[in-house]
Residue frames as qw, qx, qy, qz and C-alpha x, y, z in Angstrom:
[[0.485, -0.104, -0.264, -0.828, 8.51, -7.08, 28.66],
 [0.314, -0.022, 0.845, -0.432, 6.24, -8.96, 31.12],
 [0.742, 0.388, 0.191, -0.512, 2.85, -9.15, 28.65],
 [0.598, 0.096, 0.731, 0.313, 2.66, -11.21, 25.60],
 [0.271, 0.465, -0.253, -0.804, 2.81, -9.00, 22.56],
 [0.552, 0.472, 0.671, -0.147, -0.61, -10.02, 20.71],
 [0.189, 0.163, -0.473, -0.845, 0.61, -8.90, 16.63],
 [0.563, 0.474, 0.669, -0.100, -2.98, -8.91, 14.58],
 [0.101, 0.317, -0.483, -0.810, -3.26, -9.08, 10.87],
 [0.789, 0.270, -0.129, -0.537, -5.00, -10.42, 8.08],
 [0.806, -0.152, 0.559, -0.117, -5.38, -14.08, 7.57],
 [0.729, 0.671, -0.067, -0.117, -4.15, -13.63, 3.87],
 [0.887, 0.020, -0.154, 0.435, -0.32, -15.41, 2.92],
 [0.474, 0.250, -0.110, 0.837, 1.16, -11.58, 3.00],
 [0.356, -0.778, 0.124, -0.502, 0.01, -10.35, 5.72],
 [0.866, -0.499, 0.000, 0.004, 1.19, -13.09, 7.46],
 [0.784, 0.318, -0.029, 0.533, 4.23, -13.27, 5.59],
 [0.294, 0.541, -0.143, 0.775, 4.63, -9.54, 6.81],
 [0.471, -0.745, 0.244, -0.405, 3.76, -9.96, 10.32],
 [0.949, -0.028, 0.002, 0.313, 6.36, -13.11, 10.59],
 [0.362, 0.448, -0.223, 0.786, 9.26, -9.86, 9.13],
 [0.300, -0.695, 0.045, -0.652, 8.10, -8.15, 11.66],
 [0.653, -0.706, 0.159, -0.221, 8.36, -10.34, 14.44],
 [0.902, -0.058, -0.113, 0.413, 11.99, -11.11, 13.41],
 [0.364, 0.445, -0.162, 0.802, 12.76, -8.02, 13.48],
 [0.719, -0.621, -0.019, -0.313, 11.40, -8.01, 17.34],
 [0.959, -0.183, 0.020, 0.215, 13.62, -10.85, 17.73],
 [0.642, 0.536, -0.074, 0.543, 16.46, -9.11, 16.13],
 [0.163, -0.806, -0.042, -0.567, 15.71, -5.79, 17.97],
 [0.510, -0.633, 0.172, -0.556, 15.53, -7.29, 21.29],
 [0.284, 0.425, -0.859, 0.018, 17.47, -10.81, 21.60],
 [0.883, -0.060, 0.372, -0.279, 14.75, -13.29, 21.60],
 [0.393, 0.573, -0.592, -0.408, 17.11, -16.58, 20.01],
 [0.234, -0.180, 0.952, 0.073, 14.92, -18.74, 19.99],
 [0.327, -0.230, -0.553, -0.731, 11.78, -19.96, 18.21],
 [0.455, -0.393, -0.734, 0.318, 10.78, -20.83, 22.08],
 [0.202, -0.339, -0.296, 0.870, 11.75, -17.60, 23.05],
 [0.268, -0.116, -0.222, -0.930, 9.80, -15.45, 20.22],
 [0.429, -0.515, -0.691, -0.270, 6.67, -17.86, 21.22],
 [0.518, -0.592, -0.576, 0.222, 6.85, -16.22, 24.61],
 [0.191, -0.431, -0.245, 0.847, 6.84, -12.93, 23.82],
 [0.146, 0.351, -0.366, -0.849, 5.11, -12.75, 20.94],
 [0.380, 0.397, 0.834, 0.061, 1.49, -14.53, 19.07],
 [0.227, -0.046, -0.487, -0.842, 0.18, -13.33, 15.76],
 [0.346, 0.532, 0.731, -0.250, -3.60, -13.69, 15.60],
 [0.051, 0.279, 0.546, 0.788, -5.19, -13.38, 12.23],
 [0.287, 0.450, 0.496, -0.684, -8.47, -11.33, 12.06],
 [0.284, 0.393, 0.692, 0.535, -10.93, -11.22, 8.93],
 [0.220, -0.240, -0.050, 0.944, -11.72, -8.21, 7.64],
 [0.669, 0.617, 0.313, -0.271, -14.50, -6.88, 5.56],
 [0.425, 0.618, -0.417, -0.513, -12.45, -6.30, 2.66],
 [0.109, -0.365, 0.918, 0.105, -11.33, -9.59, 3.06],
 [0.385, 0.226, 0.813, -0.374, -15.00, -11.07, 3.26],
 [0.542, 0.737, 0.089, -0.394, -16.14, -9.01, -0.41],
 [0.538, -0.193, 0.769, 0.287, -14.58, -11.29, -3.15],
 [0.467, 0.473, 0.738, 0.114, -16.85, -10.74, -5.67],
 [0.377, 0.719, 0.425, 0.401, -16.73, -7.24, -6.31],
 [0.222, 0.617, -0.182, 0.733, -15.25, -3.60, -6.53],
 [0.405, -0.600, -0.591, 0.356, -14.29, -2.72, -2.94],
 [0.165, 0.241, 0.196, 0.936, -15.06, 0.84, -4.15],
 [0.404, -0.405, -0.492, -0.656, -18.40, 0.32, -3.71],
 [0.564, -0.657, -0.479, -0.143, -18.20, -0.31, -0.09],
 [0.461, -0.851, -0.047, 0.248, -15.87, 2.13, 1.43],
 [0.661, 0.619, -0.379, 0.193, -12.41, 1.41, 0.34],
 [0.195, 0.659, -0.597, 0.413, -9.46, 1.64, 2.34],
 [0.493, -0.430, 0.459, -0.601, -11.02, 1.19, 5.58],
 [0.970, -0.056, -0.164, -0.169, -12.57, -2.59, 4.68],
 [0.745, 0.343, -0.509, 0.262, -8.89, -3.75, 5.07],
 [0.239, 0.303, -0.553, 0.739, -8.18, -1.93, 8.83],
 [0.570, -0.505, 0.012, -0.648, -11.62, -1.34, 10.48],
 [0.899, -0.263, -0.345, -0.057, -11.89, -5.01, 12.39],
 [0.732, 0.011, -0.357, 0.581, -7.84, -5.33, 13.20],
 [0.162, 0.308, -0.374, 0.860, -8.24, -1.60, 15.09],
 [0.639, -0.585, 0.097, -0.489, -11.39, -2.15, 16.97],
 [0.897, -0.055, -0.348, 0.266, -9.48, -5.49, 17.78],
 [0.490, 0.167, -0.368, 0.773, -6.52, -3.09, 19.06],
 [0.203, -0.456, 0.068, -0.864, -8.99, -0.49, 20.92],
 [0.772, -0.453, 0.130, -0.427, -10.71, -3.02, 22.97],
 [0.263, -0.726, 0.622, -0.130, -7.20, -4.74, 23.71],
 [0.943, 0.293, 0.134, -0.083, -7.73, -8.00, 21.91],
 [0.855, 0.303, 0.059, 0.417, -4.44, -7.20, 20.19],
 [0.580, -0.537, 0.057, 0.611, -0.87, -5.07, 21.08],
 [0.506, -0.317, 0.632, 0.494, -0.13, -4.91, 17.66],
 [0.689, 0.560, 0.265, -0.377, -1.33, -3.87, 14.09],
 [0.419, -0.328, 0.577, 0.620, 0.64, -4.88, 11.24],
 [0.518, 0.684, 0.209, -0.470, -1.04, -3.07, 8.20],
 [0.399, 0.139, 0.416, 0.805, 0.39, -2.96, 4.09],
 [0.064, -0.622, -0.396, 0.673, 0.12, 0.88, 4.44],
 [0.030, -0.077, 0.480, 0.873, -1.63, 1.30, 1.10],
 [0.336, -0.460, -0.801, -0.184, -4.56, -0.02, 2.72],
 [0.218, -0.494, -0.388, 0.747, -4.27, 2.66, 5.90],
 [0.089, 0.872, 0.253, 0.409, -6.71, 5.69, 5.39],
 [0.204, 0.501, -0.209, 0.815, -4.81, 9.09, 6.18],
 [0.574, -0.548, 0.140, -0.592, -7.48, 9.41, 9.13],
 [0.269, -0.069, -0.924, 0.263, -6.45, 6.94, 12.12],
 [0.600, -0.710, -0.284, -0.236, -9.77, 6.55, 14.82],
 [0.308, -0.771, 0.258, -0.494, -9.06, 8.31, 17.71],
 [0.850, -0.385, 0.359, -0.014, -6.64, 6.42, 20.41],
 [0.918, 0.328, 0.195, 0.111, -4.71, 5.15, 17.39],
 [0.317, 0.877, -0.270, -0.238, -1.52, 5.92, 15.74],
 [0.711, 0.587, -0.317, 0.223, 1.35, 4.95, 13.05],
 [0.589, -0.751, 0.280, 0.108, 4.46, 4.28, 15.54],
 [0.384, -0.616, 0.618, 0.302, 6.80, 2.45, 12.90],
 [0.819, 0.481, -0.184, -0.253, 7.08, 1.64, 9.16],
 [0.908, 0.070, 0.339, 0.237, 9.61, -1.70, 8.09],
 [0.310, -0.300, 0.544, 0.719, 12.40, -0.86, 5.41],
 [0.697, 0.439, 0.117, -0.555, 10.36, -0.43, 2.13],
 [0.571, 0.055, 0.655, 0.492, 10.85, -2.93, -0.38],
 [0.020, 0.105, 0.538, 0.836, 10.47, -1.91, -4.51],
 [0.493, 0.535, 0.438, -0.528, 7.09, -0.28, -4.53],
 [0.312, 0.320, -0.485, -0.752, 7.43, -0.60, -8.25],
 [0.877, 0.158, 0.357, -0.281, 4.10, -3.17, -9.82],
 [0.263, -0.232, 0.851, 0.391, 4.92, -6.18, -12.28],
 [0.729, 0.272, -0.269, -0.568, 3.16, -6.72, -15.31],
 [0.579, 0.053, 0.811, -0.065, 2.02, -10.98, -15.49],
 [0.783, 0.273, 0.238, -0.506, 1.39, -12.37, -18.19],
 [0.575, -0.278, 0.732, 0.239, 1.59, -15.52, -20.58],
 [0.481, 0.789, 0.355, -0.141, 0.48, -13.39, -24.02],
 [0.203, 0.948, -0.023, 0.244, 2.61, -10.88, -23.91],
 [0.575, 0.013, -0.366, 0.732, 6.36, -9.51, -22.67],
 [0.148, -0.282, -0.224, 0.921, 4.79, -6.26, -21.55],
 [0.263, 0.578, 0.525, -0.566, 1.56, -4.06, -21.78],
 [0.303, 0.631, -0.400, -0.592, 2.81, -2.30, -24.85],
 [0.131, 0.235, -0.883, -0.386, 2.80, -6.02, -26.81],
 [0.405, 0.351, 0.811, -0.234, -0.77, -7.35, -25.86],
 [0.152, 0.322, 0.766, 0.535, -2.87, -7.53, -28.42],
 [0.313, -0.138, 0.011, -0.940, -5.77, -5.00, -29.05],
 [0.678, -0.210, -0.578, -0.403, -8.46, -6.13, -27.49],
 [0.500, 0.109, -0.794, 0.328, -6.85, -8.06, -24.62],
 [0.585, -0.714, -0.212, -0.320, -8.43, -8.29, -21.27],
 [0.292, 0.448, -0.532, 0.656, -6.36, -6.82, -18.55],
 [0.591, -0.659, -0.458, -0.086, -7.14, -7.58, -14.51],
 [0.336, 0.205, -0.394, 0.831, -6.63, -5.58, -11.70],
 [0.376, -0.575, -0.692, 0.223, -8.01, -5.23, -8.38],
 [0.275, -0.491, -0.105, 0.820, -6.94, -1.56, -8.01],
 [0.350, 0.823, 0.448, 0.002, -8.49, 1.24, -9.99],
 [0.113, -0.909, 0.244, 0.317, -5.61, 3.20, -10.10],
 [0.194, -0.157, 0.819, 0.516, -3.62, 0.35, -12.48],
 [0.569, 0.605, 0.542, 0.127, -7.05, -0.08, -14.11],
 [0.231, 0.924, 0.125, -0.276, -7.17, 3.77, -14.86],
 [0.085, -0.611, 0.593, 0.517, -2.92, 3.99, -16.06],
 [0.394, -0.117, 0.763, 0.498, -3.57, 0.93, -18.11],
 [0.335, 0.702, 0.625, 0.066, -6.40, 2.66, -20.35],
 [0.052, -0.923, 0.183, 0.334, -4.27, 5.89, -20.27],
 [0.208, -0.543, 0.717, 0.385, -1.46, 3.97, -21.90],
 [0.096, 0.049, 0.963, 0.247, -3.53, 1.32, -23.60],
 [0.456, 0.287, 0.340, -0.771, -6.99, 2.82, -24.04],
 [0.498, 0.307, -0.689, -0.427, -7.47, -0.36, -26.97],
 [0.364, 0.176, -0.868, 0.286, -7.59, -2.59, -24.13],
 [0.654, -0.522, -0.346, -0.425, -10.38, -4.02, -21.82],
 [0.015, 0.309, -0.718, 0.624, -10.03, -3.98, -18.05],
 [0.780, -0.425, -0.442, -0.127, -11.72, -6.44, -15.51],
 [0.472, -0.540, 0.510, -0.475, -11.78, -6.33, -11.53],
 [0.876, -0.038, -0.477, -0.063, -10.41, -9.23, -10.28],
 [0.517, -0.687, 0.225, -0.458, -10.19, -9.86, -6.59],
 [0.969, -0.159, -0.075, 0.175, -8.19, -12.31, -3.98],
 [0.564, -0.722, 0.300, 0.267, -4.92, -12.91, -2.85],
 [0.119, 0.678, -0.615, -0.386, -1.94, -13.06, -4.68],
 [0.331, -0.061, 0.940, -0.060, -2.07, -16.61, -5.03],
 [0.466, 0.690, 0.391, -0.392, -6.23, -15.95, -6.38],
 [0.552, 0.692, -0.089, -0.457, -5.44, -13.68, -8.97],
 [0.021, -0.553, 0.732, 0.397, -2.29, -15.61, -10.52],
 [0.344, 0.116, 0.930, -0.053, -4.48, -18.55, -10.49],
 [0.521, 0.772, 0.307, -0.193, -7.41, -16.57, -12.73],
 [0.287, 0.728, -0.470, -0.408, -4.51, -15.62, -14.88],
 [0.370, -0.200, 0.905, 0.069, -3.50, -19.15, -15.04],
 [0.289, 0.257, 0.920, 0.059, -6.90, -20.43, -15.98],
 [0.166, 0.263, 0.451, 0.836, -7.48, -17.34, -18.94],
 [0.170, -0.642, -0.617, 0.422, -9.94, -15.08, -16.76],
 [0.113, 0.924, -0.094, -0.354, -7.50, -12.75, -18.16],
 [0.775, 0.577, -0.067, 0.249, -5.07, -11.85, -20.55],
 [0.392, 0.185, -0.471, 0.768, -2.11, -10.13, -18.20],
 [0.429, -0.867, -0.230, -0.105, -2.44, -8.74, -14.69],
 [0.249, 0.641, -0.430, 0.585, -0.67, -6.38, -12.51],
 [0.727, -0.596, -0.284, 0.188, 0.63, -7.24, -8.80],
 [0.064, 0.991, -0.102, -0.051, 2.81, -5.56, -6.57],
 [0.549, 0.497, -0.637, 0.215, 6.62, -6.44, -6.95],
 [0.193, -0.377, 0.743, -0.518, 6.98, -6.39, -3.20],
 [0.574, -0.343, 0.481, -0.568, 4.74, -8.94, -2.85],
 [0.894, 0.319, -0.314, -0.019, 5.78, -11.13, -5.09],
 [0.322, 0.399, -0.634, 0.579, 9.28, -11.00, -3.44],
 [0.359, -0.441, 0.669, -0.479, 7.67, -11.61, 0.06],
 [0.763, 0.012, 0.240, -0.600, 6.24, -14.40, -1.02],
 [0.397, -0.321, 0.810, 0.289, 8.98, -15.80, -2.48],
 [0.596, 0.431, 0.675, -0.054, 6.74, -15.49, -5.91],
 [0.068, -0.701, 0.185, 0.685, 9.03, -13.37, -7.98],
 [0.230, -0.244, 0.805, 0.489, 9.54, -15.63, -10.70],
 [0.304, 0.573, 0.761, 0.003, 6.21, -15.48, -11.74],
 [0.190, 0.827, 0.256, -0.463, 6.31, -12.42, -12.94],
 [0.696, 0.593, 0.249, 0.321, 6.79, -11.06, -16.78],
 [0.434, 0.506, -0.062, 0.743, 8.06, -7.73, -16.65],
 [0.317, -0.492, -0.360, 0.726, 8.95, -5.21, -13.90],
 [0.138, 0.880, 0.419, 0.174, 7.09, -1.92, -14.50],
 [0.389, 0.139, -0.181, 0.892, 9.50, 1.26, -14.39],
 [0.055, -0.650, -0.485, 0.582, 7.65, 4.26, -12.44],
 [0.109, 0.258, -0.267, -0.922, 8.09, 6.73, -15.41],
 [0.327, -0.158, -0.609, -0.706, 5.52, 4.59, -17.37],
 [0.576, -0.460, -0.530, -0.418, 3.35, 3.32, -14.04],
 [0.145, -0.538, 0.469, -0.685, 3.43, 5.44, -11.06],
 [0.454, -0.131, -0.879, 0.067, 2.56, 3.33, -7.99],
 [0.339, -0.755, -0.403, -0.390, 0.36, 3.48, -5.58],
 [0.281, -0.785, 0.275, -0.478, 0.41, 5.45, -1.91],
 [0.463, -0.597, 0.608, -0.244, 2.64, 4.10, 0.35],
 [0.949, 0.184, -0.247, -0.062, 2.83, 0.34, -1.94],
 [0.750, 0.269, -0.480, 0.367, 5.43, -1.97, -0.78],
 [0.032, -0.526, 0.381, -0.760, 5.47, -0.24, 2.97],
 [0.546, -0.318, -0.742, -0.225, 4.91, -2.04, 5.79],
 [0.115, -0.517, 0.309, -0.790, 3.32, 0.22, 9.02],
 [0.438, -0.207, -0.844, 0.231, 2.95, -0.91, 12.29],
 [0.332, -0.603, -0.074, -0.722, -0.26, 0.83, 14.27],
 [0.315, 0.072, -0.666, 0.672, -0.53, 1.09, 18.35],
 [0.256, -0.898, -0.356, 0.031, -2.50, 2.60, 20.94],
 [0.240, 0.807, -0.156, 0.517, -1.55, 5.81, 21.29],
 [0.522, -0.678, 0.225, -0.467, -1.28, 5.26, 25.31],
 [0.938, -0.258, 0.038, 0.228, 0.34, 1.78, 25.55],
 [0.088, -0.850, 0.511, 0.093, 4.27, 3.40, 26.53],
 [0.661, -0.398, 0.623, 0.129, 5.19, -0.16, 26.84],
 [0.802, 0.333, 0.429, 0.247, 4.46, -1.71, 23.36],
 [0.177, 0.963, -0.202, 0.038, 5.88, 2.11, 21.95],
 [0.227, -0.768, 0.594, 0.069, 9.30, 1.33, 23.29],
 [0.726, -0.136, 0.655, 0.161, 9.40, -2.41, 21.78],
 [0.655, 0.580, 0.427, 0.230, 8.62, -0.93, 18.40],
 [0.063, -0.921, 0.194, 0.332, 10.64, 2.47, 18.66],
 [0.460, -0.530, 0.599, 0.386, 13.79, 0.30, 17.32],
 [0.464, 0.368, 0.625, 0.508, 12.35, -1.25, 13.62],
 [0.392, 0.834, 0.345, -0.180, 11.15, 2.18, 12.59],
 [0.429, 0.101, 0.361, 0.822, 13.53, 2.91, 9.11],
 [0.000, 0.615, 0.049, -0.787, 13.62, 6.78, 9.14],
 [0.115, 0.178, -0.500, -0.840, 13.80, 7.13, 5.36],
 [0.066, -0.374, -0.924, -0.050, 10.34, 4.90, 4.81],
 [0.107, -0.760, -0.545, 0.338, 8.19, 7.08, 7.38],
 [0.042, 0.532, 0.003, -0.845, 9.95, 10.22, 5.73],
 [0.189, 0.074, -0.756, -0.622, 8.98, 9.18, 2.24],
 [0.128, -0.627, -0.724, -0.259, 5.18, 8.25, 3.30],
 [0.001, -0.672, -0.365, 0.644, 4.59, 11.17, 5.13],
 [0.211, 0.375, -0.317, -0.845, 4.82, 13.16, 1.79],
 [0.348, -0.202, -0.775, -0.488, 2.60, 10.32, -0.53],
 [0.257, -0.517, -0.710, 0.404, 0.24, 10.01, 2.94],
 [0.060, 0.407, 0.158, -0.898, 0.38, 13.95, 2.63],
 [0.251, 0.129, -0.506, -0.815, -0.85, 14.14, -0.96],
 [0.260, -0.477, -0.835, -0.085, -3.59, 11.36, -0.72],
 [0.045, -0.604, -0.654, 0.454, -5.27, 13.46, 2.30],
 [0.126, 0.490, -0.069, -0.859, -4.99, 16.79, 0.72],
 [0.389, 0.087, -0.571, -0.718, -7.03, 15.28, -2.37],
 [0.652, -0.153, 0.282, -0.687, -9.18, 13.15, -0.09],
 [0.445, 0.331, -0.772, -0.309, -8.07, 9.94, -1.62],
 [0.778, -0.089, 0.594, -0.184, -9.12, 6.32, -0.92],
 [0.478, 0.048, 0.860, 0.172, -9.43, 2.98, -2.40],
 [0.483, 0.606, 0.614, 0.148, -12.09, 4.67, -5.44],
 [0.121, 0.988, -0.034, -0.093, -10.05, 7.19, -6.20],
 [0.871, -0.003, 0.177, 0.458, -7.32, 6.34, -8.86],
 [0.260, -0.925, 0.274, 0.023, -4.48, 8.38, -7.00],
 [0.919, -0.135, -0.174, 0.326, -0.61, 6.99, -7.16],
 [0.034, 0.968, -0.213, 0.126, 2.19, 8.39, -5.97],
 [0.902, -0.140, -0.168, 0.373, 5.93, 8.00, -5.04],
 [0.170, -0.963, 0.206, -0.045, 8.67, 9.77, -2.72],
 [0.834, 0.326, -0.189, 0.404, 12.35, 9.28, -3.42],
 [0.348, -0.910, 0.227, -0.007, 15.18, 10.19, -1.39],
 [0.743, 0.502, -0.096, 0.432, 18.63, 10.72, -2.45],
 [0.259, 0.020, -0.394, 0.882, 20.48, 11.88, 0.75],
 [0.068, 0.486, 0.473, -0.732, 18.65, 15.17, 2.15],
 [0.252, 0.156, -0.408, -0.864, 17.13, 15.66, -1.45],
 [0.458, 0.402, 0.717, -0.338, 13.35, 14.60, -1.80],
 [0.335, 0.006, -0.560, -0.757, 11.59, 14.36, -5.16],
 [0.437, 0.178, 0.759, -0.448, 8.11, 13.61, -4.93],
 [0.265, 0.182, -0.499, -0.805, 5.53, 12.94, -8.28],
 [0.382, 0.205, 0.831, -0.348, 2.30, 12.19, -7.62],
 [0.031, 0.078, 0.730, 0.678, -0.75, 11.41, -10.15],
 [0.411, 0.377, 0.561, -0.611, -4.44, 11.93, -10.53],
 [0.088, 0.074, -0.555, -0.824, -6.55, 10.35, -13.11],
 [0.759, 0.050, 0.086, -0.644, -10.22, 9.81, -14.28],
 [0.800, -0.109, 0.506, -0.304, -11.04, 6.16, -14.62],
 [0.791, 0.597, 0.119, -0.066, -11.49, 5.87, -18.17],
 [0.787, -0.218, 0.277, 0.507, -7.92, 7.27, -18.54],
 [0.360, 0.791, 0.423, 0.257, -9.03, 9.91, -20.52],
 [0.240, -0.936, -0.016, -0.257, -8.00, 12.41, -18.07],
 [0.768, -0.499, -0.296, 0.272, -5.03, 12.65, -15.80],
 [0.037, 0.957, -0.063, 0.280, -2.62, 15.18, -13.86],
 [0.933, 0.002, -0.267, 0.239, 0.59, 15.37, -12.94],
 [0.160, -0.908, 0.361, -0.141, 3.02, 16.86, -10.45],
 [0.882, 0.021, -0.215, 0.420, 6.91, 16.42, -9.73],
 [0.096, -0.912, 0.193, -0.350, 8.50, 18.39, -7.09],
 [0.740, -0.028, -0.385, 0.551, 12.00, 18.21, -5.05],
 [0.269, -0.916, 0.150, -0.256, 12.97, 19.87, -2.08],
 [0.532, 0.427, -0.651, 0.333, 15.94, 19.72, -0.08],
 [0.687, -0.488, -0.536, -0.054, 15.46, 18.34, 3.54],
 [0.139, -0.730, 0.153, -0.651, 16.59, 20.45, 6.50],
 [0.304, -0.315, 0.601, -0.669, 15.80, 20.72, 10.32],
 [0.603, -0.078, 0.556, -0.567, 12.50, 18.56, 10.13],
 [0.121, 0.134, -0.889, -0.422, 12.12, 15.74, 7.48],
 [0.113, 0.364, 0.917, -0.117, 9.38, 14.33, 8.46],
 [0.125, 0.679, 0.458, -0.559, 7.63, 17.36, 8.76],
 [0.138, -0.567, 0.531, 0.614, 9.21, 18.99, 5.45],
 [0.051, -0.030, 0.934, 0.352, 8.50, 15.65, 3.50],
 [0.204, 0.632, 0.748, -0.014, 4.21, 15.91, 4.47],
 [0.224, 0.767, 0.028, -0.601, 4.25, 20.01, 3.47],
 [0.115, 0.390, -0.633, -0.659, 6.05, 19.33, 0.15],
 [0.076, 0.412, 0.888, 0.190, 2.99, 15.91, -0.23],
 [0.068, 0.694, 0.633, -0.336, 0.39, 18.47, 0.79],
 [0.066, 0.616, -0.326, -0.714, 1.64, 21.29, -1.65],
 [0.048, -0.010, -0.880, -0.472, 1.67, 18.59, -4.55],
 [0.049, 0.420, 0.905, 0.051, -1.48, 17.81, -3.75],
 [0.164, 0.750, 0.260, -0.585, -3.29, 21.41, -3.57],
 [0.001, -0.383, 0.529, 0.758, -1.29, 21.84, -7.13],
 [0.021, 0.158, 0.957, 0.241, -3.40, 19.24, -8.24],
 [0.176, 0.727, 0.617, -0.244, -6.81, 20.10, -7.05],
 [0.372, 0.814, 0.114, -0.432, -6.51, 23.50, -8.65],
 [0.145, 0.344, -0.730, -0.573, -4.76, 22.59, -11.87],
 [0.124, 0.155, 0.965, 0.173, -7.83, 19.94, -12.04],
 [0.332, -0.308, -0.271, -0.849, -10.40, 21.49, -10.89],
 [0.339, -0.120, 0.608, -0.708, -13.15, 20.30, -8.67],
 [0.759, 0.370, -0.006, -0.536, -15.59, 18.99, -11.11],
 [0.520, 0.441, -0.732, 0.016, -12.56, 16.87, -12.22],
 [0.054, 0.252, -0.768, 0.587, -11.98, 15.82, -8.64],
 [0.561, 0.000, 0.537, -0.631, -15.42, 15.36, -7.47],
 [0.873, 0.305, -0.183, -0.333, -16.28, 13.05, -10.79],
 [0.566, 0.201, -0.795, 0.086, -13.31, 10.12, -10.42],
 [0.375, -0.243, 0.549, -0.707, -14.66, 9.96, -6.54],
 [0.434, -0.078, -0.785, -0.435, -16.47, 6.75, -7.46]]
């Protein structure tokens, strides 16, 4: 490869942390062994995002998803950067034109951790307690499961929020596992959350690398990290999000499982409050196309939903 592959992420510890995996597994891929050698084929450059720049409050309220990707793909469209390295719960289902998904990491546990220094676990906080969470989709489960309990947005990096848990902001908060574990900040955490009692979100713990659609060259350097089972397992939770129109203010979670050529998928939809919520859980067996196979059986799940909610249901959690 004669260019310098230009990776761009966020400027936050895990993103960086997860565009560092990423360019060892470059190195790995392609025998660069040295830290001499990866410098000369390879430079991260951080970009700031808008989500990154709204700290203070719900990033419902100004788009979702998109605040987290918009900057780092005009950055890749007007050739600034080779290289997107996304956490693809932040990717909206729509790429901009020119653009596409070429290769997802291994996935780590997409399962969340409950923090806190009250309690062993949601089900022991006290009534009352104040719960944080940047995501509206752990606000909405914990008021479904805990509807005694008070919930507060609370924004920032990992690092951020533990610190407002630290210094009683809250009473427990949820992160995801995987990023505790890249961060080498596992031990901070109280309990691991099982999926039966708190489904996670789309595509959590997945990390997707985005291209031009036209650059052949950087395609073929990334063709080798892409773990098949990952990309088949978001294409179905990717399917369901689009087919219910999801984003970042819409609390959606879902999660695909694969067990050989058997797929189970079980995705959620609830209202905010927690008042409300629906549920599907379908398996198929995988075949000729997986990929393809894995986004009809997300996009089925998701139509079940819309008409077992309703529209009125659907258009009202749309914050």
């Amino acid at each position: 490869m004669a260019k310098l592959l230009n990776i761009g992420t966020r400027g936050s510890p895990l993103a960086l942390a997860q565009s560092r995996e990423t360019l060892q597994r470059l190195a790995d891929a392609h025998g660069w062994p040295s830290e001499d050698k990866i410098r000369e084929k390879a430079d991260i450059v951080t970009i700031v995002t808008s989500g990154d720049k709204i700290q203070d409050k719900a990033l419902r309220a100004f788009g979702g998803k998109g605040l987290f990707t918009k900057e780092i793909e005009d950055a890749l469209l007007d050739g600034r950067i080779d290289l997107a390295v996304h956490s693809m719960k932040d990717v909206p289902t729509k790429l901009p034109d020119g653009l596409r998904l070429c290769a997802f990491l291994p996935r780590e546990d997409p399962r969340d951790a409950f923090i806190s220094h009250k309690a062993k676990s949601l089900e022991e906080l006290p009534a009352g307690s104040v719960v944080g969470a940047a995501s509206i989709r752990r606000q909405a489960q914990v008021l479904k499961a805990r509807p005694d309990l008070k919930v507060e947005t609370i924004r920032g990096t990992v690092e951020t929020r533990l610190r407002k848990l630290a210094d009683g902001e809250v009473d427990a908060t949820f992160l995801a596992l995987a990023g505790l574990r890249r961060l080498g900040l596992a031990d901070k955490l109280t309990a691991i959350c099982e999926v039966d009692d708190m489904l996670p979100a789309v595509a959590q713990a997945a990390i997707g690398l985005e291209v031009r659609s036209d650059d052949a060259e950087t395609l073929g350097m990334l063709a080798p990290l892409n773990h098949r089972e990952t990309e088949i397992r978001l294409s179905a939770e990717r399917a369901f999000l689009a087919a219910l129109d999801g984003s970042c203010r819409t609390p959606i979670a879902a999660l695909a499982e694969l067990d050989g050529d058997a797929l189970r998928f079980r995705g959620q939809v609830l209202a905010p409050d927690g008042k409300e919520s629906h549920d599907v859980d379908r398996s198929i067996r995988l075949e000729r196309d997986p990929v393809a196979e894995a986004y009809e059986l997300g996009a089925k799940a998701g139509d079940d939903i819309a008409k077992a909610a309703g529209p009125a249901f659907l258009d009202a959690i749309k914050l």
